[in-house]
C-alpha positions, -999 to 999 in steps of 0.1 A, spaced: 187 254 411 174 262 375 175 296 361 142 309 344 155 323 312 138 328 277 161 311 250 156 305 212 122 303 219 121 279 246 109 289 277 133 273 305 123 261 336 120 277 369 140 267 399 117 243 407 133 219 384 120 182 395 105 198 423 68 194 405 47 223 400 65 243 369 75 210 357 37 192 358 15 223 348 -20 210 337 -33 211 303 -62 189 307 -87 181 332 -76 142 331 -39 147 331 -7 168 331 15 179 300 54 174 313 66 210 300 98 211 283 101 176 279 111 179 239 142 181 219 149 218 209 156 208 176 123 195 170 110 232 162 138 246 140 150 218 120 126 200 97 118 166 101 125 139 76 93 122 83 74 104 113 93 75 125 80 40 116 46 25 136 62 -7 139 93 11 154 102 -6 189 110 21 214 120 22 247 109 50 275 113 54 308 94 76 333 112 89 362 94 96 392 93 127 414 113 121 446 95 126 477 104 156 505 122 177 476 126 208 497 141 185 528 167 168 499 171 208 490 186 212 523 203 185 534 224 190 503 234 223 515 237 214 551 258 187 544 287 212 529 282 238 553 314 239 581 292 250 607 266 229 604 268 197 631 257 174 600 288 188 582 298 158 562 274 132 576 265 111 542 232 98 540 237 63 533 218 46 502 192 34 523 184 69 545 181 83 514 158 60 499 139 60 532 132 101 530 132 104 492 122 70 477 91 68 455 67 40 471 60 6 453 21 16 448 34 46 432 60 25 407 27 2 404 6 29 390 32 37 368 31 3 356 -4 5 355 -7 32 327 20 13 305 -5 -16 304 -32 2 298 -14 21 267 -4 -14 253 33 -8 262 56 -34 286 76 -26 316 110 -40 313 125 -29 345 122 -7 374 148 17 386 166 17 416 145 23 448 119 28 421 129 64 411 118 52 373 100 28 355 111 15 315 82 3 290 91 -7 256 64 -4 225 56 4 190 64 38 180 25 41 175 17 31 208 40 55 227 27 80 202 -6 72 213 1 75 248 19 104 254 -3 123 227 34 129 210 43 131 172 77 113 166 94 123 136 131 118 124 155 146 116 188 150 105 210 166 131 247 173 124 244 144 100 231 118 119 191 107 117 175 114 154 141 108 166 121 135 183 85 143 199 70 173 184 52 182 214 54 179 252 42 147 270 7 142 286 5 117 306 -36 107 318 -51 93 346 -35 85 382 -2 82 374 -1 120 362 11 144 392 38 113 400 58 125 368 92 143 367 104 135 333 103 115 306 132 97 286 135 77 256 111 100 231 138 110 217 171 90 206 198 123 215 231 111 228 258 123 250 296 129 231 331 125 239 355 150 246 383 134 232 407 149 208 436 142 190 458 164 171 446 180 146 442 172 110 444 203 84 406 218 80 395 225 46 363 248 50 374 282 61 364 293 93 334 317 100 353 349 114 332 361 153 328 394 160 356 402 181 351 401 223 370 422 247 391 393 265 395 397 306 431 409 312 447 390 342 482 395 351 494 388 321 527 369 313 548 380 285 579 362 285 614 362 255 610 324 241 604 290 248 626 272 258 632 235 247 609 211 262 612 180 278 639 155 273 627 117 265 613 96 291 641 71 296 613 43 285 624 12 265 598 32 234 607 64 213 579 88 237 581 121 218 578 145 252 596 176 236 564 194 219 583 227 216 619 227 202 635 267 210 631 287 181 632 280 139 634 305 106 621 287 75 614 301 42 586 286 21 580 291 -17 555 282 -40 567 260 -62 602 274 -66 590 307 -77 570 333 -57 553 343 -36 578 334 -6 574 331 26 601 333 59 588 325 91 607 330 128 597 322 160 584 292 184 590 260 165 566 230 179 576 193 168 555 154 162 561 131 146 530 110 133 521 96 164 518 129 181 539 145 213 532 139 248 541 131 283 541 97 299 530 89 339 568 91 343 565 125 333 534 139 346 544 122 381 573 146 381 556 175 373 533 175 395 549 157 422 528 129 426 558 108 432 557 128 469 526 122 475 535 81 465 564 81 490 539 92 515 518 65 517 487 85 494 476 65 464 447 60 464 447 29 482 412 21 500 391 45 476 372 31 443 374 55 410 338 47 390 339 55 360 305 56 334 314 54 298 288 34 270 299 7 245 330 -11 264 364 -13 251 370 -51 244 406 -44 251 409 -24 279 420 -48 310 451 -60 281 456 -24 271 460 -12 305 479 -42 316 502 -34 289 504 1 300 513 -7 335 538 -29 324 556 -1 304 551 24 330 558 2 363 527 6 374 505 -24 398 484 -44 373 445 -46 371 431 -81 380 396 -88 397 406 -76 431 411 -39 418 394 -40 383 355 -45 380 330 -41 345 296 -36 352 274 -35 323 237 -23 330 210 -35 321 224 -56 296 264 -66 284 276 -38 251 309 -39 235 328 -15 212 332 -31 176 369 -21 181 390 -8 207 379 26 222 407 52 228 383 70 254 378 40 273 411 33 273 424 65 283 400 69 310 414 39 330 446 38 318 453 74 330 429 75 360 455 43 370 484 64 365 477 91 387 460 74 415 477 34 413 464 20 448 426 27 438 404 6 424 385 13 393 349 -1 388 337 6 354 298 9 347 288 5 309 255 12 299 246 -3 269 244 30 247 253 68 247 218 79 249 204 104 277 181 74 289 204 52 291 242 68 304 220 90 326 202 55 342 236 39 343 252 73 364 222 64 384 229 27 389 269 39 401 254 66 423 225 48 441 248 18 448 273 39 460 302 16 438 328 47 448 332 79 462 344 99 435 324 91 397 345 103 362 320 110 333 343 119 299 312 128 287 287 159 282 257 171 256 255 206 245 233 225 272 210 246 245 203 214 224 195 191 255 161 189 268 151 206 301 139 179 316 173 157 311 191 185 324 167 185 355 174 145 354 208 148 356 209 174 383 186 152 404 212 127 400 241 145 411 226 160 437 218 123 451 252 114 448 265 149 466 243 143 502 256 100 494 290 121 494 300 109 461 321 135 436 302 135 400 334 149 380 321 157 342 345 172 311 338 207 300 339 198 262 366 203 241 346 232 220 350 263 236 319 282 236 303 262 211 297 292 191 322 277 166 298 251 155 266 276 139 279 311 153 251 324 131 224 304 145 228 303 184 244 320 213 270 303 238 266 272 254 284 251 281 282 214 286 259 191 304 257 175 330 291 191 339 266 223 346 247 209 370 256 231 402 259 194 425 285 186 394 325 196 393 333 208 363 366 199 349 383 219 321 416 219 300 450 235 295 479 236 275 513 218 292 548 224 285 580 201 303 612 214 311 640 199 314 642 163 334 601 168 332 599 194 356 564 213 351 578 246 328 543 264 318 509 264 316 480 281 295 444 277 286 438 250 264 423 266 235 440 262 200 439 277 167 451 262 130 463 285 103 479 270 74 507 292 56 519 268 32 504 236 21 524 213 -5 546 239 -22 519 265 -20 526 300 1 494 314 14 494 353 21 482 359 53 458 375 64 441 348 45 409 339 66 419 303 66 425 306 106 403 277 122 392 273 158 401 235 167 392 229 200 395 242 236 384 240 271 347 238 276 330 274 296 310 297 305 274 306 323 248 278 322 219 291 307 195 273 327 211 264 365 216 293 389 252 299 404 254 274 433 269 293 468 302 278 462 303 302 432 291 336 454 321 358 443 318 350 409 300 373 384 267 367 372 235 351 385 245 318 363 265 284 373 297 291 359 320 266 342 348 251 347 356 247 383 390 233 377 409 214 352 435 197 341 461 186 307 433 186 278 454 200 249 461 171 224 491 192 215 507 185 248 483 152 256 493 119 273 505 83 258 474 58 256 481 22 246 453 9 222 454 -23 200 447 -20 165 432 -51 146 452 -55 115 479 -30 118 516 -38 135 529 -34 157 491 -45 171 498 -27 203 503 10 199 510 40 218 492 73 206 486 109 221 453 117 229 438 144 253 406 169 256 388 172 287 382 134 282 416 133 296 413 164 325 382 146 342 394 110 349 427 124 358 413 150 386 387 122 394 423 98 406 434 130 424 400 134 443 399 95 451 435 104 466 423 132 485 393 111 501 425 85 513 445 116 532 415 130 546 403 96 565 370 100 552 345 108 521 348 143 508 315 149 488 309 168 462 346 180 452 335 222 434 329 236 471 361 227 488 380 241 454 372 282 455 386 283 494 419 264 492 452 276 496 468 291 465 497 269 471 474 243 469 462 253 428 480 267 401 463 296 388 466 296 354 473 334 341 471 348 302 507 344 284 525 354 255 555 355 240 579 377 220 589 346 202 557 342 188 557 335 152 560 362 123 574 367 88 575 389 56 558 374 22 573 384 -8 548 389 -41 558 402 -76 545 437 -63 573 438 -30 576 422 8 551 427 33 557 420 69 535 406 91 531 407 124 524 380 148 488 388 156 484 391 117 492 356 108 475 342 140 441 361 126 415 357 133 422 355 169 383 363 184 396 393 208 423 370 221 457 392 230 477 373 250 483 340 234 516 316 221 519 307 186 545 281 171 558 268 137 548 229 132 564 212 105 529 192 95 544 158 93 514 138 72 515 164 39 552 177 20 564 214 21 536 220 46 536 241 73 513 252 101 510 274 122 494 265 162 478 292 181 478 285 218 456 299 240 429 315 216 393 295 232 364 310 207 349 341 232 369 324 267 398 338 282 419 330 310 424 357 340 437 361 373 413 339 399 385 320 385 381 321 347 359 307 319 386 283 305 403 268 335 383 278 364 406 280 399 430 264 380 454 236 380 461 215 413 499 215 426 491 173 433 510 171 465 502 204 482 463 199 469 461 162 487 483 171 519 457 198 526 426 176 534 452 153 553 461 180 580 
């Protein structure tokens, strides 16, 4: 399933993967060295120093499964329609059974902890990995690894220098090895933005795919207010404004006209009451499909303190059934972790997983940490115990910065849960490309685990309401920031001070080969997203979040990002098990062979409202063109820029690019921000009912 592929220096992996023999190549007579088992940063960015001796350090070996090619196979079988095990699950005890690593095996895993002076603190479910904790010396010492600390996007991270050995018996039983290193998953959350003050670093242009592009006169006013007992702001776009700007009284001077887009400080969004309209869920509610029977899982680290209150609170506002112990469970593994404060993510994640599926039940697994060795053991724990059908991860690493061997990890995992017939569901990121973040340094990059081919991939859009909250239109979520006049002061576009917020995660993998699901697609790569949902904090959801010290204490704010698109497809999927009777699997194959009725594909669009202007100057007036003050735009042509009033700063004003995701583009069919596209909720779920 891996893709052999030379890349800044690192040689990937093979598509053996955690199959054993690229992965275990000997470099010694008495052991094996576990090949691309470092961090990638180790051998660009210098190190601060080694890590203290005394340093306690925790490391866990996983151990190869057993019948790899047979797993291999199954997991294909399992998904093929003509197959007569199509859709016969393996439960969790077939699987360990034909896959499980024996207890002599776990023993001599053991065994070569205690005789490198390091103690096993637990073993793994059906023994697929053993944990050992020691001094930094005596893993050092023991895996024949240098651990130094480097700084990394600010933050202080440990890392090996070079690749594992591990001696004696216990050598050819290795897959991987976690815990050298400290890395840790992200979230994709995102709010709206705040103004940027380091000018963006312009990217070569790229030649956008061209779908059947929409080009349409204005927008329209959105969305009316929800009806609620609260002031929701649900009208993001307003119809159309003119404003002149000058600076300071005097020139230059600036008049704007086009698309005007409206928040106030709390942001604007849509509530369940809205997005049940748009998308008809209430339909699929009068039929009888809910959710009920199915359990939503859902692996975040740290625990919100707040979030069965929150929610509560939210259900109450929003009429929806409340979370006690008979639909509500927190599992924290190994040991209990809590957020110092309330955590937005958390919150949204079962607050709108409950809004869109409200007869499910939502078991929430917290490992104690957002490192690879931990989340990744924790998605294990959910997976192996089968705690639901369908699994939400609002989480992801950068693919080129992640080590091979966690990305091997992590599709070993998924592709457990796919022959269990559990749907992993992971966000895209909320960063485009990544080639925002060090264009100069490193190519594109996609996001793990949602890569991994057993994984669906869940992206973002843009989401504007009609009238009475009907669903009006829809566009990649990628979104641009150019500020034209900031507290009495005109800037003359083009200016370069065009920034690249956020957007849709996408893209080829550069290390897992396209899965069969994917054959039409271009490329030889997995391809990302598969599908996706609202992730454009510009036209995000109501969360409710406590705030210690701040009143009222309860609060309702807009959040979105693919943090958002994941948990909400994940309810959708749970619903989608209940109409079809049975468990799905693994959701990415059924998606690129449904009914177009069934998803929305999301097509390029513009409009001649966009925003443009003149500028006056002591020398004359200049007009400018929409695509001038949108610039830089990265190759983007078809996109939808508005006007926003900034509320936080005076005599400010910004202008929002919509649809502009660094080198991604949306087309007709599959693309790289939004893959199939958008699921029409009732026609989606009433086709695995018939």
């Amino acid at each position: 399933m891996t893709l052999g592929k030379l890349f800044c220096c690192t040689l990937l992996l093979s598509s053996s993967a955690m199959h054993g023999s690229a992965l275990s190549a000997p470099s010694r007579t008495d052991g094996v060295t576990v090949t691309n088992n470092h961090p990638r940063f180790s051998s660009s960015v210098k190190a601060l120093g080694p890590v203290e001796p005394d340093t306690q350090v925790e490391v866990s070996i996983w151990l190869k499964p057993h019948n790899q090619e047979d797993l291999d196979f199954v997991a294909r079988d399992l998904y093929d329609p003509k197959s007569a095990n199509y859709r016969r699950w393996l439960t969790p005890a077939e699987f360990a059974r034909r896959y499980a690593p024996t207890a002599v095996e776990v023993q001599t895993i053991r065994d070569f902890f205690t005789a490198n002076g390091l103690t096993t603190v637990a073993t793994g479910p059906n023994n697929f990995f053993v944990r050992a904790r020691g001094t930094a010396a005596a893993i050092s010492s023991a895996f024949r690894v240098t651990l130094n600390n480097y700084e990394v996007d600010g933050k202080v991270i440990r890392g090996n220098v070079e690749d594992p050995f591990v001696s004696g018996k216990a050598a050819p039983l290795v897959a991987s090895i976690s815990g050298l290193d400290n890395m840790e998953y992200t979230h994709p959350i995102a709010q709206q933005t705040t103004i940027n003050s380091i000018p963006m670093t312009v990217l070569p242009p790229t030649s956008p795919k061209e779908g059947a592009r929409k080009t349409i006169g204005s927008i329209p006013p959105s969305a009316s207010a929800s009806g609620t007992s609260l002031a929701f702001n649900n009208r993001c776009f307003v119809g159309q404004t003119s404003q002149t700007f000058t600076t300071s009284g005097t020139l230059p001077q600036a008049t704007y006209a086009g698309n005007e887009y409206t928040a106030s400080a709390s942001g604007c969004g849509y509530t369940p009451t809205d997005i049940r309209t748009a998308y008809n869920l209430n339909g699929l509610y009068a039929e009888g499909f809910d959710g009920t029977g199915q359990t939503i899982v859902i692996v975040d680290w740290c625990g919100s303190p707040n979030v069965l209150s929150d929610t509560n609170a939210f259900s109450s506002q929003f009429n929806l059934p409340q979370l006690t112990s008979s639909n509500f469970s927190i599992t924290y593994t190994p040991t209990p972790s809590y957020c110092e404060a309330p955590s937005a993510e958390i919150n949204m994640d079962v607050q709108w997983a409950h809004a869109v599926a409200p007869g499910a039940k939502i078991a929430l697994v917290v490992p104690p940490s957002a490192s690879f060795q931990d989340l990744d053991q924790g998605l294990f724990y959910a997976v192996n115990y089968q705690l639901g059908n369908v699994i939400s991860g609002s989480y992801g690493s950068e693919e080129i910065f992640t080590p091979s061997t966690v990305l091997q990890t992590e599709e070993f995992i998924t592709e457990t849960a796919a022959v269990m017939g559990i749907s992993t569901n992971f966000s895209t990121g909320d960063s485009g490309d990544y080639t925002n973040d060090m264009p100069w340094a490193f190519p594109s990059s996609v996001s793990s685990p949602a890569a991994s081919p057993y994984a669906t991939a869940v992206g973002g859009v843009s989401v504007v309401l009609g009238a009475n909250s009907t669903l009006a239109y829809q566009w990649g979520w990628g979104t641009n920031e150019n500020v034209l006049a900031q507290q009495g002061k005109v800037t003359t576009p083009p200016a370069g001070n065009g920034y690249f917020n956020f957007g849709s995660g996408g893209g080829a993998s550069s290390f897992f080969l396209k899965p069969s699901f994917q054959a039409k697609l271009p490329g030889t790569s997995r391809q990302l997203p598969d599908v996706s949902w609202i992730g454009d904090p510009f036209t995000g959801v109501y969360i409710a979040i406590s705030q210690s010290g701040s009143l009222p204490a309860l609060q309702y704010q807009v959040y979105a990002g693919t943090s958002l698109a994941c948990p909400m497809f994940s309810a959708l999927w749970a619903i989608a098990n209940q109409a079809a009777g049975v468990p799905l699997g693994q959701a990415a194959p059924y998606l690129y062979t449904m009914p177009a009725s069934t998803i929305t594909d999301i097509l390029p669009m513009s409009f001649k409202s966009n925003v443009g202007g003149t500028v006056q100057t002591s020398t004359g007036t200049t007009a400018y063109t929409a695509d001038q003050i949108a610039a830089p735009l990265e190759g983007t042509t078809s996109y939808v820029s508005a006007l926003w009033d900034y509320p936080m700063l005076p005599n400010t004003a910004v202008l929002l690019t919509f649809g502009t995701d660094t080198s991604l583009a949306t087309a007709k069919g599959w693309d790289n921000v939004t893959g199939v596209g958008v699921p029409n909720a009732k026609n989606f779920v009433e086709f695995f009912g018939h």
